[in-house]
C-alpha positions, 0 to 999 in steps of 0.5 A, spaced: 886 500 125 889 500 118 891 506 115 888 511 111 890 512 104 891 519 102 886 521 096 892 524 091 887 527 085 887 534 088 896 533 088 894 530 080 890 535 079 896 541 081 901 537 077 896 537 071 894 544 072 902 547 072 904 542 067 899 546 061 901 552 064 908 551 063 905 548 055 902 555 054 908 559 057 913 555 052 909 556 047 908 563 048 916 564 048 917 559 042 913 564 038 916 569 040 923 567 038 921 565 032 918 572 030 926 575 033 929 569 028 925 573 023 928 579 023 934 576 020 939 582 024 945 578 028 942 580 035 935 578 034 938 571 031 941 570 037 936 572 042 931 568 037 936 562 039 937 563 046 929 564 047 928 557 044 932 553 048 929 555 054 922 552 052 926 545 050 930 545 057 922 547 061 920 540 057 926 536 058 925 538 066 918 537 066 919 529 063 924 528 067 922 530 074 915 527 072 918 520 070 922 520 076 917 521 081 912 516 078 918 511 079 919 514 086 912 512 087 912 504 083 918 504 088 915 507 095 909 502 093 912 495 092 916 497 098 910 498 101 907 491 099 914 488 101 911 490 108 919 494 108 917 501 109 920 505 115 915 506 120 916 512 124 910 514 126 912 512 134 918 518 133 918 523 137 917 531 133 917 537 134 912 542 132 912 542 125 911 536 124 919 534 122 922 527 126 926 530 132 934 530 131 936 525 135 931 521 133 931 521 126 940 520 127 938 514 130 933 511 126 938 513 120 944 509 124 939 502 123 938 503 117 945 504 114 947 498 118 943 495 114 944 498 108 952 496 109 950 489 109 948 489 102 948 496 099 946 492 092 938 491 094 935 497 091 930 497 098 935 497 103 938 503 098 931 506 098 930 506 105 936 509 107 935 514 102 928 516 106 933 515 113 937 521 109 931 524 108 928 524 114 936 526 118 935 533 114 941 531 108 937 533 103 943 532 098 944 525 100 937 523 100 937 524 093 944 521 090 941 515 094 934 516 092 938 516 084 942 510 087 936 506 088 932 508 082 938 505 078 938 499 083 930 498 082 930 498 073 936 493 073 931 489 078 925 489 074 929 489 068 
């Protein structure tokens, strides 16, 4: 049986949502400092200032967050495609629905082995960042998800 492929407008959909909210939020306090820059006074200058480089880090950290996500998608997808993915449907989980521990270390040690003989394919990275993540090492899950996000542009370059 082939497996069923998850319908990601509703997903879309929110992003897009929160995307204008945060928009109209930006705009909002864009407004707002320029009427303190308007009022000429040290304070309000500064407050004005300050309030303006909020709107800019917000659309910094959207596009950043959105490009790495769509890269981490093209990634997830060609790796699917290679027939590389971690197949961890056979694992034992607990009620949540999270891999059992012991379980998700011995998938992991598999996989770094394997990592270890070429730690400069971006998939053998990838992988080992998804085994990171499915071991409950969140911090290491995303230097390696970095890591192979590097590795996968210089491939496609």
């Amino acid at each position: 049986m082939a497996a069923r492929k998850s319908d990601a407008r509703p997903i879309v959909a929110v992003i897009v949502f929160l995307v204008i909210a945060m928009c109209v939020y930006f705009l909002i306090l864009g407004r707002m400092a320029y009427r303190l820059l308007e009022h000429g006074t040290a304070v309000s200058i500064g407050l004005g200032i300050g309030i303006f480089i909020l709107p800019l880090l917000g659309v910094w950290m959207i596009v950043s967050t959105l490009r790495s996500g769509i890269e981490h998608q093209r990634m997830a997808a060609d790796v699917a495609e290679l027939g590389r993915e971690l197949d961890v449907d056979d694992l034992p989980r607990r009620p949540s629905g999270r891999i059992e521990r012991d379980a998700a270390d011995e998938l992991f040690a598999q996989v770094k082995q394997e990592w270890e003989a070429d730690p400069s394919d971006w998939v053998r990275t990838y992988r080992i960042a998804r085994a990171y993540d499915y071991a409950g090492d969140r911090s290491r899950a995303r230097e390696m998800m970095k890591r192979a996000s590097g590795q996968y542009r210089q491939a496609k370059a």
